[in-house]
Phi, psi and omega in degrees: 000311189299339181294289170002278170324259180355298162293358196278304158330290162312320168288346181270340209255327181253004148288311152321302180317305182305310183297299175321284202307300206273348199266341203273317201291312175280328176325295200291335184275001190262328197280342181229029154310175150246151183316330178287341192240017147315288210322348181277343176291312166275107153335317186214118181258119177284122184260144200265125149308061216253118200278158167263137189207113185231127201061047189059030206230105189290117201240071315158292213217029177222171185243118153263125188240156187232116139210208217217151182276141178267154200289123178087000194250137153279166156274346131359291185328290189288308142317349140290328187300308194271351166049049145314159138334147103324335187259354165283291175326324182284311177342287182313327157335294190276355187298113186286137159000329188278358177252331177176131180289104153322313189285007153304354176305160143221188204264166187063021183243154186280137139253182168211147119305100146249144183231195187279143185249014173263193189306326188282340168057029170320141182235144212242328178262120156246148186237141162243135192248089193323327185244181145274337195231337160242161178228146150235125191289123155222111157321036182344345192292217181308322203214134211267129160242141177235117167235149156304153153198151174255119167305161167295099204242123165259147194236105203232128174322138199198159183233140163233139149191158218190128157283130202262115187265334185225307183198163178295281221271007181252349155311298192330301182286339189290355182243030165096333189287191168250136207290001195268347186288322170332315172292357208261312143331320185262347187269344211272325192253035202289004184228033169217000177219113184274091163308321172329314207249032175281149187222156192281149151123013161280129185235134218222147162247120173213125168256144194232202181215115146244183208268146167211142146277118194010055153103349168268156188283139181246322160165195177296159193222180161314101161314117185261307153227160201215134213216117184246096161304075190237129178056043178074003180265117147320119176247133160257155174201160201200116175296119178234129201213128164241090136128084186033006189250150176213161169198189211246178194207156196252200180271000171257006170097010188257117173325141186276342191267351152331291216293330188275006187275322176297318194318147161280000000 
C-alpha cells in the first residue's frame, strides 16, 4: 500500500510541475508578445474610437458647411440663410461685446455652419473665424452661448540660404522661401547694414521658424539665427529670451540694437 501511496504522490507532484511549467511558458510568452498580438488571446479586441472633430466640437454625426462672408453681408444674413430663429438672431445681436461685436464680421473671412443631417437640418453652430488661428463658436442649441477658441499653431524650424546675384527678396524667391523674410532680415540687422548698398555676390544663412494651422502654411514665425555676409564681413545675429522679453544679440553677446545706440 505504502508503494502505491508513494507512486500516487510522485504523479501529482509531476503533474503539478507540468501544469506550472506551462502556465509559466505561456504567461512569458503572452508578457513578451508585441502588443498588435493580444488580440489573439481575447474573444472580442476592443477598438479605440476616433471622433471627427472640428473647433473642438465632435462633429460625428453632423454636417459642416464652409464658406466666406460675401460682400455687403451680415450675420442675420447668413443665419437666415441657415433658417435660424429670428428672435435667436435678434439675441445674438443684443449680446455683449466683450467676448465679440458682430459687427466686426468681414467680408472674405471663413465660416463654418454646423448642423443637424436629419430632415430638420437644425443648426446647431456657427463659427466665425477671426484669424488663421482664432475663432469665435456661437452655440446655437438650448441656450445661446459665444466663446472663443485657438487652433493648434505649429511651429516648424526652416534653413534658408543664398547668394545674392540681384536682391535679398528676389534670392529669397528664387530658393523657395517666403519673400517676407527679407523684411524681417532688414529690421533685425537695420543698424549694422544699409540694405540699400547690399552688392551682389554677399550672402545669408538664416534659420526661422515657420507657422502651420493644420497643415497649412500661415506666414513666418521668429527668425532664430541669422549669419549676413556683406562686403566679406560676416554679421551675426542670434535670438535670445529671457524672463519673456527677447531681442537678438550679435556673435560677441552685444545687443544688435547697442550697436546702433553707439552709432553717430
Amino acid at each position: 500500500m505504502r508503494d502505491r501511496s508513494k507512486g500516487k504522490n510522485i504523479w501529482i507532484i509531476e503533474l503539478l510541475a507540468l501544469v506550472s511549467i506551462t502556465v509559466l511558458v505561456i504567461g512569458t510568452a503572452f508578457l513578451l508578445m508585441p502588443a498588435g498580438d493580444y488580440d489573439e488571446f481575447a474573444d472580442v479586441a476592443e477598438e479605440e474610437i476616433v471622433h471627427s472633430i472640428e473647433y473642438g466640437i465632435i462633429v460625428d454625426s453632423l454636417e459642416v458647411i464652409r464658406d466666406n462672408v460675401k460682400r455687403n453681408e451680415f450675420l442675420a444674413d447668413i443665419l437666415l440663410r441657415y433658417d435660424v430663429d429670428y428672435n435667436l438672431i435678434d439675441q445674438i445681436a443684443r449680446s455683449p461685446r466683450d467676448v465679440f461685436d458682430v459687427k466686426k464680421i468681414r467680408a472674405g473671412y471663413p465660416y463654418s455652419v454646423i448642423r443637424s443631417l436629419d430632415s430638420l437640418q437644425s443648426t446647431h453652430y456657427f463659427i466665425y473665424e477671426q484669424s488663421p488661428t482664432e475663432y469665435v463658436v456661437f452655440d446655437l442649441r438650448d441656450t445661446l452661448i459665444i466663446y472663443k477658441g485657438e487652433k493648434e499653431l505649429e511651429r516648424r524650424l526652416t534653413f534658408s540660404s543664398g547668394i545674392i546675384s540681384s536682391s535679398l527678396w528676389n534670392t529669397l524667391v528664387d530658393n523657395g522661401a517666403d519673400p517676407n523674410l527679407a523684411n524681417e532680415l532688414s529690421e533685425i540687422y537695420a543698424w549694422t547694414i544699409d540694405f540699400f548698398g547690399i552688392q551682389k555676390g554677399d550672402n545669408f544663412r538664416v534659420i526661422f521658424e515657420e507657422l502651420y494651422v493644420e497643415d497649412e502654411y500661415i506666414g513666418l514665425g521668429k527668425v532664430i539665427a541669422a549669419n549676413f555676409n556683406h562686403i566679406g564681413h560676416d554679421y551675426y545675429a542670434c535670438f535670445f529670451e529671457q524672463d519673456s522679453t527677447g531681442d537678438y544679440y550679435d556673435d560677441e553677446g552685444g545687443s544688435m540694437r547697442r550697436t546702433f545706440l553707439k552709432a553717430p
